[in-house]
N, C-alpha and C positions, 0 to 999 in steps of 0.2 A: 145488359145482355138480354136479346128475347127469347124465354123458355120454349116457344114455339116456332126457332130459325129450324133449317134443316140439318145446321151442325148441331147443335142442342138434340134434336128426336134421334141425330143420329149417334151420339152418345148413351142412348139406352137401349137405343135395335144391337140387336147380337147377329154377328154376320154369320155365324155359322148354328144359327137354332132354324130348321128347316122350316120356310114357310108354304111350301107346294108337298104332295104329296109325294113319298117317296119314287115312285115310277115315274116323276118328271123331275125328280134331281140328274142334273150332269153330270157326265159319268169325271170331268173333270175337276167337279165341286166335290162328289163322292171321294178322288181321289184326297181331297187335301183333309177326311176328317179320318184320315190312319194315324194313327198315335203318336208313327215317325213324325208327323209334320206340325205339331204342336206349336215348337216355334215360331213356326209361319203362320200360323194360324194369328197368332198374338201379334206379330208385326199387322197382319191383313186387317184386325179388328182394328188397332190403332192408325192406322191409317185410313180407315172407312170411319173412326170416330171424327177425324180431324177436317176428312173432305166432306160428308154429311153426304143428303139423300135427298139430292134438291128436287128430284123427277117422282119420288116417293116410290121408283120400281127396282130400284137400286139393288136390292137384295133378292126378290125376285126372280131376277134378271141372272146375277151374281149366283146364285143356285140351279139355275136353269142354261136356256138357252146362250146367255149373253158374260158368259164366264171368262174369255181372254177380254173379250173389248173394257168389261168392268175394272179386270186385273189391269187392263193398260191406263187407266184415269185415275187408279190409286197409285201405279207407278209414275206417271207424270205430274200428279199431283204432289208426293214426296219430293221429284227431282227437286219441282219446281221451289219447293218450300227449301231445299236444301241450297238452290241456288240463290237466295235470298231474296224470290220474289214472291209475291202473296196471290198465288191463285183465288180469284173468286169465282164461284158459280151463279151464274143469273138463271133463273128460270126461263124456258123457253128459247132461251140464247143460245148460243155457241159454248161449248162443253168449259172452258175456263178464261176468265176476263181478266188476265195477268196487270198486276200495277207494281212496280217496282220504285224505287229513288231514281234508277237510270233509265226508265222506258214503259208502256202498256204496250199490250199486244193481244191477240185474243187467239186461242187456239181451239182446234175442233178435236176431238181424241178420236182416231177411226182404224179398225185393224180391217184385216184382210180374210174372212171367215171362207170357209165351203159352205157352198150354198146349203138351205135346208131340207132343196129336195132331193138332196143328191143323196144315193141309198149306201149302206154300208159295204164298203168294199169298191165302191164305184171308180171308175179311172175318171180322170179329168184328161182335160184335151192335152196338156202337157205330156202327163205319159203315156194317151193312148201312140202320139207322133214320134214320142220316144223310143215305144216299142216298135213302130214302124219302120222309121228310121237305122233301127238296128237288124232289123229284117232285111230291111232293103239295103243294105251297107252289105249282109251277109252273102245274099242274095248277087249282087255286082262283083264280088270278090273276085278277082286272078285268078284264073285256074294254076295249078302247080304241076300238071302234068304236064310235057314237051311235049 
């Protein structure tokens, strides 16, 4: 075993000891260090021991900016181990290099964020048409008078 793979370093990083300063923790990494969620916490750590820190920004990232995309590569990561296949991480590569008894395959882990310039409270195009939409639906309506 090498003491210096990225599972090994990643068995001694603590996913939840803050490494940015507090004004650029995510307000959805803040959310998981409420007392209620302790159990998740320890699930989170054990799965972050077992997928390691191949990019080394992992945690970073995981406290910051990059909090669902991180959460979605320790949850594909677990699937995957639970479906009896052995994700591996290459550096540089594609997010996990799956090898199994019945197949390889390689997979990219990518969620679907709001953009970062987009300001609090901002409408996306979706509902600004939405609202439009419902204007304009109101707007056409029947008259009910005779």
């Amino acid at each position: 075993m090498n003491p210096t793979s990225p599972r090994n370093k990643a068995r001694h990083t603590q996913l939840f000891t803050a490494v940015v300063p507090d004004a650029k923790l995510g307000s959805n990494f803040r959310n998981t260090l409420h007392p209620g969620y302790a159990d998740a916490r320890t699930l989170l750590q054990e799965a972050f021991d077992t997928l390691g820190d191949q990019d080394g920004n992992f945690v970073e990232q995981f406290q910051t900016t990059g909090f669902d995309a991180r959460i979605w590569e320790l949850y594909l990561s677990q699937c995957l181990q639970e479906l009896g296949h052995r994700p591996v991480r290459r550096h540089g590569g594609v997010d996990f290099d799956v090898r199994s008894i019945w197949e390889s395959f390689t997979i990219e882990a990518v969620t679907a964020n709001r953009s970062s310039k987009s300001r609090p409270g901002a409408k996306t195009a979706i509902e600004r048409k939405r609202k439009h939409d419902v204007s304009l639906s109101a707007s056409e309506a029947p008259s009910t008078q005779n």
